[in-house]
C-alpha positions in Angstrom: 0.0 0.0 0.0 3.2 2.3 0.5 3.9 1.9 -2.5 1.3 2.6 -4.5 1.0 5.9 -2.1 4.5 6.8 -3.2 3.7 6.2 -6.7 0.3 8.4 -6.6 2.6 11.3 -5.1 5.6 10.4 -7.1 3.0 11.1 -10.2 0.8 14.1 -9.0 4.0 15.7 -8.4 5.2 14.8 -11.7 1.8 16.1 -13.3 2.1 19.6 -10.9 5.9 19.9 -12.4 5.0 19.2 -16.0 2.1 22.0 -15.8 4.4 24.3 -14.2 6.9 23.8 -17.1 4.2 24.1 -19.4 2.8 27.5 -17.9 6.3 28.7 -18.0 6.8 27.6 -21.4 3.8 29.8 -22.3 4.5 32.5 -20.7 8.1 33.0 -22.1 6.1 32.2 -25.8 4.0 35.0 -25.1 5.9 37.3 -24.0 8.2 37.4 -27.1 5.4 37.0 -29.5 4.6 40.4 -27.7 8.0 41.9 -28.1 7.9 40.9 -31.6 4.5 42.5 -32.0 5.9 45.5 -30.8 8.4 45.6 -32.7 6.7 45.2 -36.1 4.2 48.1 -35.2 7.0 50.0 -34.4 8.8 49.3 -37.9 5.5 49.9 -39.5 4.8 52.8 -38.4 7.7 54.5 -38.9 7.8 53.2 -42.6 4.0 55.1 -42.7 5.4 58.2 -40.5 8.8 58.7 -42.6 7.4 58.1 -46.0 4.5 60.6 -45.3 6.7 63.1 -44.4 9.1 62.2 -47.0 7.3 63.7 -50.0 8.7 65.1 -53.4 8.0 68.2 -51.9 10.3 67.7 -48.8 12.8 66.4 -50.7 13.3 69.6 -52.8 13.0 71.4 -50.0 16.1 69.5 -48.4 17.8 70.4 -51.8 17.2 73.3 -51.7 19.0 73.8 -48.2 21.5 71.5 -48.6 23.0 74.2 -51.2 23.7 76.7 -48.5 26.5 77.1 -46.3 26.7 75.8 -42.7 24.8 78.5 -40.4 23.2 80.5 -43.3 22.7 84.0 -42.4 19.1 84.1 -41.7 18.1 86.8 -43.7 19.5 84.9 -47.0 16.3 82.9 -45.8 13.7 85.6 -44.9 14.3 87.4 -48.1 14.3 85.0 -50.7 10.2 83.4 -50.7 11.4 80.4 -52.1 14.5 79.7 -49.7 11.9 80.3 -47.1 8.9 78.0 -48.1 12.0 75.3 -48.4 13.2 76.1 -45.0 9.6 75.8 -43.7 9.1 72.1 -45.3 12.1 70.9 -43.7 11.3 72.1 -40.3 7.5 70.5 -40.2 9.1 67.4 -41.5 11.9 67.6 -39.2 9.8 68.4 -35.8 7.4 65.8 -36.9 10.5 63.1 -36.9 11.7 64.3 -33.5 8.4 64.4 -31.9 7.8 60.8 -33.5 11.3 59.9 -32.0 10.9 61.0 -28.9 7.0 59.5 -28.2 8.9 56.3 -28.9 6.8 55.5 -32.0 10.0 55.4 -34.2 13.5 54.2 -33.6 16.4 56.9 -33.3 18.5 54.7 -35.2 16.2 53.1 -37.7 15.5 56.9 -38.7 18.8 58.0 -39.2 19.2 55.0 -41.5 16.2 56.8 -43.4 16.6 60.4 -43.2 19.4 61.6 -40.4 22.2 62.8 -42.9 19.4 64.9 -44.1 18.0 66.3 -40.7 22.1 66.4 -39.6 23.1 68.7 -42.9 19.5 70.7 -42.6 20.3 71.6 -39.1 23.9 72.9 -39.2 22.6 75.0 -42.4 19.2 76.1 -40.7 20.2 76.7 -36.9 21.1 79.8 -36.9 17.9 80.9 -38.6 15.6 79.0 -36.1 17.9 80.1 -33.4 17.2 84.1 -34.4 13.1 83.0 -35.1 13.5 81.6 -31.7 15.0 85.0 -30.1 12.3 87.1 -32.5 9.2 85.4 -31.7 10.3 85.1 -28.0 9.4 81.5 -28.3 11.5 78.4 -27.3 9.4 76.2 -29.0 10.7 77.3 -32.9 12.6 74.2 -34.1 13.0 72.4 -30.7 12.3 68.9 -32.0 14.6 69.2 -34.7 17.2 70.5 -32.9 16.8 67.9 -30.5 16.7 65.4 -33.1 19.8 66.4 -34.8 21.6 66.4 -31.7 20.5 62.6 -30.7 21.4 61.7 -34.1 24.9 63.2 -33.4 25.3 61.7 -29.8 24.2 58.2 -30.6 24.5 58.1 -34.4 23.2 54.7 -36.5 27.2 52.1 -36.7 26.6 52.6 -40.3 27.0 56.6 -40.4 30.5 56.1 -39.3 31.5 53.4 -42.1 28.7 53.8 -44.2 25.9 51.1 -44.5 27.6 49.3 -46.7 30.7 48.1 -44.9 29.1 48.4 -41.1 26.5 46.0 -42.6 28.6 44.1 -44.3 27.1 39.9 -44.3 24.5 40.9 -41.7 20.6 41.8 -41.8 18.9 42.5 -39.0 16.2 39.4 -38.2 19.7 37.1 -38.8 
């Protein structure tokens, strides 16, 4: 009788540590089928977020600017109705990106593999400008995402900006 006692135990407890492994199990399953569901809203929507931002317009707009000098005087800006309109577009898109960065809806790093030489080269060409719209309008607020974009993207750049995606990527993709 002792021993079939000791062999009911011996197999409850078996039973209790198999469904404890198996709760486990699905926990830990869960948990990164969450993280990976995460993950591909976050790529997703900052595909959606980039590329509505990125428009034909914005891109001439970054041309545009990207044929000044570093610190442009502002008033080579103010003057010129075109310069300006171009300056304009590349702030909305650039304050959109930082605010998108910062609420966490799009990687730092995943956007300066999409547009961060752009916001980089817009900002050292435009700062000065926002800096004197800042000081006119009495208002902090002019340009504070994209500075503050431009200057995450310097701090903690994408490895590829260094070496260029080519050779930092070299044989590796990102799911691999």
């Amino acid at each position: 009788m002792l021993t079939g006692m000791t062999l009911a135990v011996d197999v409850a407890i078996a039973v209790n540590i198999v469904s404890a492994v198996a709760i486990v199990a699905g926990v830990v399953f869960a948990v990164v089928q969450l993280r990976q569901s995460d993950r591909d809203r976050r790529d997703a929507a900052a595909v959606t977020v980039v590329g509505t931002v990125q428009t034909q317009e914005v891109r001439q707009a970054v041309r545009t600017i990207l044929a000044l000098p570093d610190r442009v005087d502002p008033n080579v800006i103010n003057d010129d109705p075109n310069m300006l309109e171009a300056a304009l577009a590349v702030d909305s898109a650039c304050e959109m990106w930082g605010s998108m960065v910062y609420e966490g809806v799009v990687d730092h790093q995943m956007l300066d593999r999409m547009v961060g030489g752009w916001v980089r080269a817009t900002w050292s060409r435009l700062s000065l400008w926002v800096e004197t719209e800042r000081d006119e309008l009495d208002s902090p607020n002019v340009g504070e995402w994209w500075q503050w974009l431009a200057e995450i993207l310097e701090d903690d750049p994408d490895p590829g900006k260094k070496l260029g995606a080519h050779v930092a990527y070299r044989h590796k993709f990102r799911n691999g």
